[in-house]
Every structure is written in C-alpha cells, then in structure tokens.
MARKOLSE-249839 format. One line per 4 residues: number of its first residue (from 1); their letters; for each residue z, y, x of N, C-alpha, C, O. Coordinates in Angstrom, 1 decimal, decimal comma, m for minus. Atoms other than C-alpha are relative to their C-alpha. Example, Ala and Ser with C-alpha at 12.3 -4.5 7.8 and 13.67 -1.06 7.14 Angstrom:
1	as	0,0 m1,2 0,9 7,8 m4,5 12,3 0,0 1,2 0,9 0,7 1,2 1,9; 0,0 m1,1 m0,9 7,1 m1,1 13,7 0,8 1,1 m0,8 0,9 2,2 m0,3
// end
This chain:
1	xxxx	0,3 1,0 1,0 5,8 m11,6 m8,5 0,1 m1,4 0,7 0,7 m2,3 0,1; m0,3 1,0 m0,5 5,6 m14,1 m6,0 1,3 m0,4 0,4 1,4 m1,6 0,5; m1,3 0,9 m0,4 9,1 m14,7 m5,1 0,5 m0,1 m1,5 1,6 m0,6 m1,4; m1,0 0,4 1,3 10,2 m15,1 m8,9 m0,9 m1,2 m0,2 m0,3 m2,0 m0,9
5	xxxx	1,0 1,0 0,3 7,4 m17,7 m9,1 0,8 m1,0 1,0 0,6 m2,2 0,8; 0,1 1,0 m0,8 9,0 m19,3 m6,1 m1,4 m0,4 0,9 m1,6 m1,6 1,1; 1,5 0,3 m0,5 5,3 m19,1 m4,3 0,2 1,0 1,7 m0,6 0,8 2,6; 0,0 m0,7 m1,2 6,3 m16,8 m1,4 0,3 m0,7 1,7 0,5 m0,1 2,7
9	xxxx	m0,1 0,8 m0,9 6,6 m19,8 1,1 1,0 0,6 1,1 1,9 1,2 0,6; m0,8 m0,8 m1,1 8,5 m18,4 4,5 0,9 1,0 m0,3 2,1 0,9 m0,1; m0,8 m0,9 0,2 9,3 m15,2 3,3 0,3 0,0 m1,4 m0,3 0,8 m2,2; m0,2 0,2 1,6 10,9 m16,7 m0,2 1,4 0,3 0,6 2,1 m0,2 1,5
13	xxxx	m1,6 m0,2 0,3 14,3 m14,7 m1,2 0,5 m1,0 m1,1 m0,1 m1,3 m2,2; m0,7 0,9 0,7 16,6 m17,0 m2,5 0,6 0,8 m1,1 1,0 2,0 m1,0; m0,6 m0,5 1,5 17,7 m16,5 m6,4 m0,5 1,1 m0,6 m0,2 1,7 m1,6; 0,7 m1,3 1,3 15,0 m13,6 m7,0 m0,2 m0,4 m1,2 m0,3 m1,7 m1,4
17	xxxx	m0,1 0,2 1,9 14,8 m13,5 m10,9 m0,5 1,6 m0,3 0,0 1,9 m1,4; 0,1 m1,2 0,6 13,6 m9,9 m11,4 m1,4 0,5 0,6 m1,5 0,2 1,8; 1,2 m0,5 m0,6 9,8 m8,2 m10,5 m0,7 1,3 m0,7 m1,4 1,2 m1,6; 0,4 m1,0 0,9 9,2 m4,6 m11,3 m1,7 0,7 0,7 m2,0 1,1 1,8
21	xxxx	1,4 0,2 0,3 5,4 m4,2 m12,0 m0,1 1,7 0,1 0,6 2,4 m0,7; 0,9 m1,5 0,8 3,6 m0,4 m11,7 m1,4 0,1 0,4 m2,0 m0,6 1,2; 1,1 m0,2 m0,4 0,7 1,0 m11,8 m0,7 1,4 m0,1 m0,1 2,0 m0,9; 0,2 m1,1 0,3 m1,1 4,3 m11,9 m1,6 0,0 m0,3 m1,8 m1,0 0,4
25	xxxx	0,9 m0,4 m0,3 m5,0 5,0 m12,5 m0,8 0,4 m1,2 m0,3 0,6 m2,4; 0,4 m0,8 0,9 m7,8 6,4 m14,2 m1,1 m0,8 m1,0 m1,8 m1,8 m0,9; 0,7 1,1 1,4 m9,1 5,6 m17,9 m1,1 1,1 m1,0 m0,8 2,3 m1,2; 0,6 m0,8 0,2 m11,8 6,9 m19,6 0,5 0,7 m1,4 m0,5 1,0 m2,1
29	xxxx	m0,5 m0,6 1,6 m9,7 8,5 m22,9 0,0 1,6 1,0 m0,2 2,0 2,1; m0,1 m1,7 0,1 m9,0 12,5 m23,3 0,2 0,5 1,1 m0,8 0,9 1,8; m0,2 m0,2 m1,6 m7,0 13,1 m20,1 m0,3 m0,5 0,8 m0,5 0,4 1,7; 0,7 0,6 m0,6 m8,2 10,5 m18,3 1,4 m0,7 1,3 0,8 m1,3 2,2
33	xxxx	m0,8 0,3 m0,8 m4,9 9,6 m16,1 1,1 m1,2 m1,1 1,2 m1,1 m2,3; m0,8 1,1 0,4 m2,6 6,4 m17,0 1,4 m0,2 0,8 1,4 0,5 1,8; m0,6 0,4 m0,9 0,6 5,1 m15,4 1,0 m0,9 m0,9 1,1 m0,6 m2,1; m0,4 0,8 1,2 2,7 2,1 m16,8 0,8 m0,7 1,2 0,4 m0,4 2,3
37	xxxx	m1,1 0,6 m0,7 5,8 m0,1 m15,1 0,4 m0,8 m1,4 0,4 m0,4 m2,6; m0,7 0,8 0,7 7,1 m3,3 m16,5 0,9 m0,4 0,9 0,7 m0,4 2,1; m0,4 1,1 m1,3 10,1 m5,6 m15,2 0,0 m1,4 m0,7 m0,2 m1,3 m1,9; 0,4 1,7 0,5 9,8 m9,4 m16,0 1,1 m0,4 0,7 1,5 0,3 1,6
41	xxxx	m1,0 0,6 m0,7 12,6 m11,5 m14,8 m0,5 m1,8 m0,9 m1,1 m2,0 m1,9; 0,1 1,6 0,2 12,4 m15,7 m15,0 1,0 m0,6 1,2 1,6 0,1 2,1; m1,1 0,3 m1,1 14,5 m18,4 m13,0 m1,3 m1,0 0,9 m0,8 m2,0 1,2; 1,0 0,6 m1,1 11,1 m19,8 m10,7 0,5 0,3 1,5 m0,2 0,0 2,5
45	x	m0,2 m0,2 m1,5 12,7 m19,0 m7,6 1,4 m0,9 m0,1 2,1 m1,0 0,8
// end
C-alpha cells in the first residue's frame, strides 16, 4: 500500500499503481474461519 501511496521513501518503486490486499483469520460465526483478498490500484506513486 505504501508504494501506490508514494510513502515508501528509499525503497519507493517507480510507477506502482496496483496493491493486492489478503487476509486470513478467525470470526466468531458458524465455522469460525475467514479469508478475503482485494486489489486497489491508484496513480500515488
């Protein structure tokens, strides 16, 4: 997230525009297991 923001100072890749987000853990419904992935893209970098 930080390099599409442009915030990763030093180690900032030039022209990132894409940041794919996951996650896994536990919730208190039926099964009790989660897992979820987004991607976001902007032009901050």
């Amino acid at each position: 997230m930080r390099q599409v923001l442009g915030a990763a100072g030093d180690t900032q890749v030039k022209g990132a525009n894409l940041v794919l987000a996951s996650g896994f853990g536990m919730m208190t419904y039926t099964k009790g297991l989660s897992s979820c992935a987004v991607i976001l893209s902007g032009e901050g970098a």
